[in-house]
VOGU-3710 file (C-alpha; in Angstrom, 3 decimals, decimal comma):
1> xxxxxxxxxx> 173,590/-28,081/-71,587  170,034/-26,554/-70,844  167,907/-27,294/-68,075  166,185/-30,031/-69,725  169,226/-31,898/-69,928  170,435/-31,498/-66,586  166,629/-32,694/-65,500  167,580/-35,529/-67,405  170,654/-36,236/-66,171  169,807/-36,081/-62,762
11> xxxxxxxxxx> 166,499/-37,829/-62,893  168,588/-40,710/-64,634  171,026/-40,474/-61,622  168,002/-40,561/-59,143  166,713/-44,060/-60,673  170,168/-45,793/-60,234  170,155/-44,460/-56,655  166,341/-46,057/-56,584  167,683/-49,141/-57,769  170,474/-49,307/-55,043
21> xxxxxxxxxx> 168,263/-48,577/-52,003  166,062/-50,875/-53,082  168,390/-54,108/-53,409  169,759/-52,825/-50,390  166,722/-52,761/-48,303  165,512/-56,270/-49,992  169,033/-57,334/-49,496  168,739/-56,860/-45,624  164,901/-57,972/-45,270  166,078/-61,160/-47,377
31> xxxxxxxxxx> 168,801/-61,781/-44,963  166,945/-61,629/-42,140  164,599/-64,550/-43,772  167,565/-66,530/-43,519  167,266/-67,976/-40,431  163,241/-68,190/-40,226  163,814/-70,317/-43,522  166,950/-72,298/-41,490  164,314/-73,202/-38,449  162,463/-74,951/-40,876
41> xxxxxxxxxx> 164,782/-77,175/-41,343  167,218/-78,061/-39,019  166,871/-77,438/-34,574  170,492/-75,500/-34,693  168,421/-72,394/-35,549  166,422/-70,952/-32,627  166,119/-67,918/-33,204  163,184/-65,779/-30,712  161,018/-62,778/-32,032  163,123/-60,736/-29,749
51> xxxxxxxxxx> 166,378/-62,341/-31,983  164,481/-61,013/-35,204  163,808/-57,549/-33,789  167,404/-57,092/-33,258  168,812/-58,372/-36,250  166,034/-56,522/-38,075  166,931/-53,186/-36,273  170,719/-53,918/-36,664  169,955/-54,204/-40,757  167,994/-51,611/-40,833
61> xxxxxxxxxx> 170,936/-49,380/-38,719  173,736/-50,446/-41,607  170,865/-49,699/-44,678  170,061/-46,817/-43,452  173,522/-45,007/-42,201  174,963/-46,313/-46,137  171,586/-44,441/-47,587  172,794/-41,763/-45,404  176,064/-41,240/-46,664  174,975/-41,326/-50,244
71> xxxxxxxxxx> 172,546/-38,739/-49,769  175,003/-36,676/-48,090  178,090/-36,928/-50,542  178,574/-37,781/-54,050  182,392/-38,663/-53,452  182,978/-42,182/-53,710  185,671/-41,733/-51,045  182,908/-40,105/-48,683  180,530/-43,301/-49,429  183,052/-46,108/-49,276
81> xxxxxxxxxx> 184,586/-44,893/-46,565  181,089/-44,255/-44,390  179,935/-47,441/-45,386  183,218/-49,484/-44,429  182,811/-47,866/-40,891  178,917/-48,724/-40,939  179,940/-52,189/-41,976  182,420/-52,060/-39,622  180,375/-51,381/-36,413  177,570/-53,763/-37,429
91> xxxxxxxxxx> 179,879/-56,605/-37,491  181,729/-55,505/-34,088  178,208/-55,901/-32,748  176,766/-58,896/-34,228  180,078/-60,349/-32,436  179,170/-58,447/-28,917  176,104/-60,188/-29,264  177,012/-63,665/-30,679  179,788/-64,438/-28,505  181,104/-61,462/-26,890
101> xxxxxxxxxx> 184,714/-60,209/-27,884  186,920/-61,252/-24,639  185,674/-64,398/-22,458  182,156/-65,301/-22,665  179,104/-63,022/-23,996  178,326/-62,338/-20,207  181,746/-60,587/-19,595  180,568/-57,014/-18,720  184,258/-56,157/-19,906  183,050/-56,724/-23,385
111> xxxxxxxxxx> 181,216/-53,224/-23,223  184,442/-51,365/-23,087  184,870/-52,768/-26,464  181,833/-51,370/-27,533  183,245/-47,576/-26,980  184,263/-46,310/-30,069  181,016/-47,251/-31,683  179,260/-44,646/-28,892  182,357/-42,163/-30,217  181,819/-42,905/-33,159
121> xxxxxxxxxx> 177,668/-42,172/-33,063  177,935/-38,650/-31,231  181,115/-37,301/-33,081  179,194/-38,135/-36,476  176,484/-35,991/-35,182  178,246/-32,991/-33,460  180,469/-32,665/-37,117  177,111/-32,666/-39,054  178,390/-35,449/-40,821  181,071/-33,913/-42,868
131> xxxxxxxxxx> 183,733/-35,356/-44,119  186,694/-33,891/-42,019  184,556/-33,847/-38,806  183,818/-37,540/-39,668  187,470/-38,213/-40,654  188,471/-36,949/-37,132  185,629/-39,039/-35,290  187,206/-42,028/-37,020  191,118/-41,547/-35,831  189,494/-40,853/-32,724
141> xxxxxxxxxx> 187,628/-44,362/-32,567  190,930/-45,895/-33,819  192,786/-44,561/-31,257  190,045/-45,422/-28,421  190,069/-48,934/-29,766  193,543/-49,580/-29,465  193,587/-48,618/-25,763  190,527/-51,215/-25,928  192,689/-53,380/-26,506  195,590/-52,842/-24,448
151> xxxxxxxxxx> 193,693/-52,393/-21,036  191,325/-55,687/-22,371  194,268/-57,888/-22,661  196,256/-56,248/-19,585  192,941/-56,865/-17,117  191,834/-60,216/-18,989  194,973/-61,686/-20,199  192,826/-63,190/-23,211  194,640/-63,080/-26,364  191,225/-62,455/-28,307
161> xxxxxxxxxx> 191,327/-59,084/-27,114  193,959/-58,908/-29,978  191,108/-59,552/-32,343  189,760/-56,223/-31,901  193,491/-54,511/-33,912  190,984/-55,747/-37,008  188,718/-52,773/-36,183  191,423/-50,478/-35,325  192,423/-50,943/-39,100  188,829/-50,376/-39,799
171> xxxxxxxxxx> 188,150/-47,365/-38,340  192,119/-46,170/-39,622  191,054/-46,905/-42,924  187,647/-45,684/-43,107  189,089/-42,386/-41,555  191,350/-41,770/-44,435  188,991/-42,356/-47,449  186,647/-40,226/-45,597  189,102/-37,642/-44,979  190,137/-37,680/-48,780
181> xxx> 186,587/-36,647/-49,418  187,443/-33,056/-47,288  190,350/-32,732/-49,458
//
């Protein structure tokens, strides 16, 4: 293969990758239109600018850490697995924020949930983002939230605190396509 052809081939891989981050990034500013267009229409939509700035920031949080983790890996594994876990905390707080997790959205116990997503931020950043630091972070998180969810349902005695095993299988499985990447 000369250099010509590798140019080639990797300026042909660098347009796909184009083409991704940019349905991704109209993906997320095209969600975020959703509800704007639903307060057109109907008064069960209020959402505030302060709503929008949020959601907008949350969006561009999950775009941005799945970006990340293609630029930093080419193994599938690496990607899927980064991008379950980004998935994975953006949904755990979209809930926070909806509802809350345990009682009402004002519980301050609801922050505890919130834990393995700060875990999960600085171990990411003290392993450089590589795949067996990363794998680690993530059975750490798992871990974290399962004692979540003990002491939640032990103080509370609300069953929803159960809910919460769904990200313990999150993290679980997000650290062990990850760690298949440091293989």
């Amino acid at each position: 293969m000369t250099n010509t052809d590798y140019d080639a081939e990797q300026g042909g891989g660098k347009r796909r990758l184009v083409g991704w981050r940019i349905a991704a990034w109209t993906g997320a500013g095209l969600i975020l239109l959703l509800p704007l267009i639903a307060m057109q229409f109907t008064t069960e939509v209020q959402w505030t600018a302060f709503d929008f700035l949020v959601a907008g920031v949350m969006l561009a949080a999950l775009v941005g850490a799945f970006e990340l983790a293609v630029r930093l890996s080419n193994d599938w594994m690496y990607r899927g697995g980064a991008a379950l876990a980004a998935v994975g905390g953006f949904l755990m707080l979209w809930a926070q924020g909806a509802v809350g997790l345990v009682g009402s959205e004002n519980d301050l116990f609801n922050l505890l949930f919130l834990s393995p997503l700060l875990i999960g931020v600085v171990g990411a950043s003290l392993s450089g983002f590589r795949a067996r630091g990363l794998s680690l972070t993530l059975w750490v998180m798992a871990a974290v939230q399962a004692v979540t969810v003990a002491v939640g349902y032990a103080v509370t005695r609300d069953g929803d605190a159960f809910l919460m095993c769904i990200w313990i299988g999150v993290w679980a499985l997000s650290a062990g396509l990850v760690g298949r990447a440091a293989r």
